[in-house]
Backbone as numpy.savetxt, mean C-alpha at the origin, in Angstrom:
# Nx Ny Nz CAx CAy CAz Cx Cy Cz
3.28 5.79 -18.75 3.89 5.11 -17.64 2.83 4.33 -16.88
3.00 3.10 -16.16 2.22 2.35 -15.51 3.22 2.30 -13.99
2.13 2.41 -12.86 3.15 2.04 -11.61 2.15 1.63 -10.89
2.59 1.02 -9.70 1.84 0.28 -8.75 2.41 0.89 -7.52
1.32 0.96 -6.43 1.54 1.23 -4.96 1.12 0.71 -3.97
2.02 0.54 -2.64 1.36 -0.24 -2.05 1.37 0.91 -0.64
-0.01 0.47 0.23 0.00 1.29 1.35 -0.43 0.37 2.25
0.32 0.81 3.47 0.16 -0.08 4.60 0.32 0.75 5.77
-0.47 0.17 7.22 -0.46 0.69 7.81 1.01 0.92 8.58
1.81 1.64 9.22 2.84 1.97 10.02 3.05 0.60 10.57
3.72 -0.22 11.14 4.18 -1.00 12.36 3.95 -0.42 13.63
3.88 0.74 13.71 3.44 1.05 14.95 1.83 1.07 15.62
0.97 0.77 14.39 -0.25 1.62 13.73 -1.18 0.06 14.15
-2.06 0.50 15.43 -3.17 -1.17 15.74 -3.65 -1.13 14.38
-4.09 -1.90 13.38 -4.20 -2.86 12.45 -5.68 -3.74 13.00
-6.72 -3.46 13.38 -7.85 -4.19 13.86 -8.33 -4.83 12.53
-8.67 -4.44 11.35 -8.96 -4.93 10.22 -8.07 -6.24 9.75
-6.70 -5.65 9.96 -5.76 -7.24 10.23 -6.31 -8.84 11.04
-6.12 -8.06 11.99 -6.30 -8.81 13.40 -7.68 -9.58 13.20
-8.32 -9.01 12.43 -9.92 -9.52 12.26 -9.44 -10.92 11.49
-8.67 -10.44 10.16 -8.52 -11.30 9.32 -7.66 -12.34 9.86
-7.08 -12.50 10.94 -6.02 -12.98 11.02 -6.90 -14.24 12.27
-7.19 -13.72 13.27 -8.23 -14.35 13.65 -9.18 -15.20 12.64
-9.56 -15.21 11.94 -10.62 -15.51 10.65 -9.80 -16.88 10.20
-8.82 -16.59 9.85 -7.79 -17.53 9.50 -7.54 -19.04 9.78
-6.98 -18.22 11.42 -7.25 -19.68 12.79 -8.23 -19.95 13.06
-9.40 -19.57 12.77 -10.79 -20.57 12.83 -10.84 -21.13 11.73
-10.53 -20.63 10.67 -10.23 -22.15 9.32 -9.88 -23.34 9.52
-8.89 -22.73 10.62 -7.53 -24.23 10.69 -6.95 -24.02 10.28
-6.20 -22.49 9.78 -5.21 -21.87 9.51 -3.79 -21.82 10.64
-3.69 -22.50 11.78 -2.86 -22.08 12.90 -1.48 -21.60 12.56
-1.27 -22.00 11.04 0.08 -21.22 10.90 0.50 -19.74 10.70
-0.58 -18.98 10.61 -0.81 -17.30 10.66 -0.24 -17.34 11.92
0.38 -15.86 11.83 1.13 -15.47 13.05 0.87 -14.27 13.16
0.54 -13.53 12.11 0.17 -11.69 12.04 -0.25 -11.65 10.75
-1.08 -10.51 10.09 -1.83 -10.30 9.03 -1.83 -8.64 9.32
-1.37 -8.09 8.57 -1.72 -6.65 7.86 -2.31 -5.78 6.72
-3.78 -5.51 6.44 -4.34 -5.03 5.89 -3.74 -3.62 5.25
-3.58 -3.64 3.40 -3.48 -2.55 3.30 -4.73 -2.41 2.06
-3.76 -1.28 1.63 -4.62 -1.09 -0.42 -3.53 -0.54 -1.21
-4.00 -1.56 -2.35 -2.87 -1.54 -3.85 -3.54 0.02 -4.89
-2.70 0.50 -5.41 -3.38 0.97 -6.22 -2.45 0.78 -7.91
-3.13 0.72 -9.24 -2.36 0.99 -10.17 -2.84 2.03 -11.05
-1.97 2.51 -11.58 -1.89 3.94 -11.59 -1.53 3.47 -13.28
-2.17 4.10 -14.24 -1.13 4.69 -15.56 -1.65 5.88 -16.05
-0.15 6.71 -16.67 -0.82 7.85 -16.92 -0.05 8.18 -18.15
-0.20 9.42 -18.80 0.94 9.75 -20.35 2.15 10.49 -19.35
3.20 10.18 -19.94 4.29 10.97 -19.19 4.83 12.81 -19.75
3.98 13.05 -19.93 3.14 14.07 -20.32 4.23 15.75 -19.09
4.91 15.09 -17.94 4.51 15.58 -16.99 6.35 15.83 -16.87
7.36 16.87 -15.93 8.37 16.76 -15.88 8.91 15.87 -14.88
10.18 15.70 -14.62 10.96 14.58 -13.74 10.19 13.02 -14.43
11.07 12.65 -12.94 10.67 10.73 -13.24 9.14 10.29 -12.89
8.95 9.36 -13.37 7.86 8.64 -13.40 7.42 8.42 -11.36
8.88 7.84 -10.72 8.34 7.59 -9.59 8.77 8.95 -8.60
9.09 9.71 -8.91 8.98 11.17 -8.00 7.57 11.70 -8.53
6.61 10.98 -9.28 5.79 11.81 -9.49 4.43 10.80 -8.68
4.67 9.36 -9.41 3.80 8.67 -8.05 3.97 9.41 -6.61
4.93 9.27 -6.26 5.10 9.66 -4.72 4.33 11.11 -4.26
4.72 11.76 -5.19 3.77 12.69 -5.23 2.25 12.31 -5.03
1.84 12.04 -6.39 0.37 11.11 -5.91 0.33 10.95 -4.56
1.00 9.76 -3.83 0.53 9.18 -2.30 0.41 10.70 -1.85
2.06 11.38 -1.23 2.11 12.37 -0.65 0.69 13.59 -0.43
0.14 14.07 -1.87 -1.28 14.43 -2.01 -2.22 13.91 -1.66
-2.53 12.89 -2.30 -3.55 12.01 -2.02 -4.23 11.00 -1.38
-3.13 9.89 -2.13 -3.09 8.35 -1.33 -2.79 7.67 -0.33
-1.88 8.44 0.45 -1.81 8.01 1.87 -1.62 9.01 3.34
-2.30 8.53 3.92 -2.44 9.78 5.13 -0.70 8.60 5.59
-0.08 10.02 5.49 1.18 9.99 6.17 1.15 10.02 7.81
0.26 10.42 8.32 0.75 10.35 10.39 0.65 8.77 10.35
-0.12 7.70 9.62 -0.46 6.61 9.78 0.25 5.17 8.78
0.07 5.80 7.86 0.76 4.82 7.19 1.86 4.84 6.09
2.34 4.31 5.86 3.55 4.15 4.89 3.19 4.00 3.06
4.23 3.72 2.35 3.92 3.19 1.30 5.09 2.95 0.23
5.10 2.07 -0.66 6.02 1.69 -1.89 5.45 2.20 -2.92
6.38 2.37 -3.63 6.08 2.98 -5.30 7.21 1.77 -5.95
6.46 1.24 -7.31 7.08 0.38 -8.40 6.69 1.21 -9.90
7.79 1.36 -10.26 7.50 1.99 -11.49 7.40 0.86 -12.61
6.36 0.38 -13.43 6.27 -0.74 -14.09 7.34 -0.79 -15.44
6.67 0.57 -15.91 6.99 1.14 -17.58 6.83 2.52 -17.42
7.91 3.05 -18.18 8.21 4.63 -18.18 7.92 4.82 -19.86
């Protein structure tokens, strides 16, 4: 199986690493930025080796690992099972 994830910070969650970039932007001469949110992708493949579905088991992954839940969120795409 191959899957992809995406993690991002909460909407509720200051985003300064954003804000950096986003700023960065409009000194290009970018003025059409309006907000910028910094996250991290990850892709993942593994043998399906393992019980249940492919994406109850990513989620798992984040849940353990990949994303501190008080802060941020995240998507799971299951590519290929």
């Amino acid at each position: 199986m191959k899957g992809k994830i995406y993690v991002y910070l909460k909407k509720k969650v200051l985003d300064p690493q954003g804000k950096a970039v986003e700023n960065a932007l409009k000194t290009l001469g970018f003025e059409e930025v309006k907000n910028v949110r910094v996250g991290k992708f990850f892709e993942i493949e593994a043998d399906s080796s393992f019980e249940g579905s492919a994406e109850e088991r990513m989620n798992e992954y984040c849940k353990k690992l990949l994303v501190n839940g008080v802060i941020e969120d995240f998507k799971v795409e299951v590519v290929e099972e």
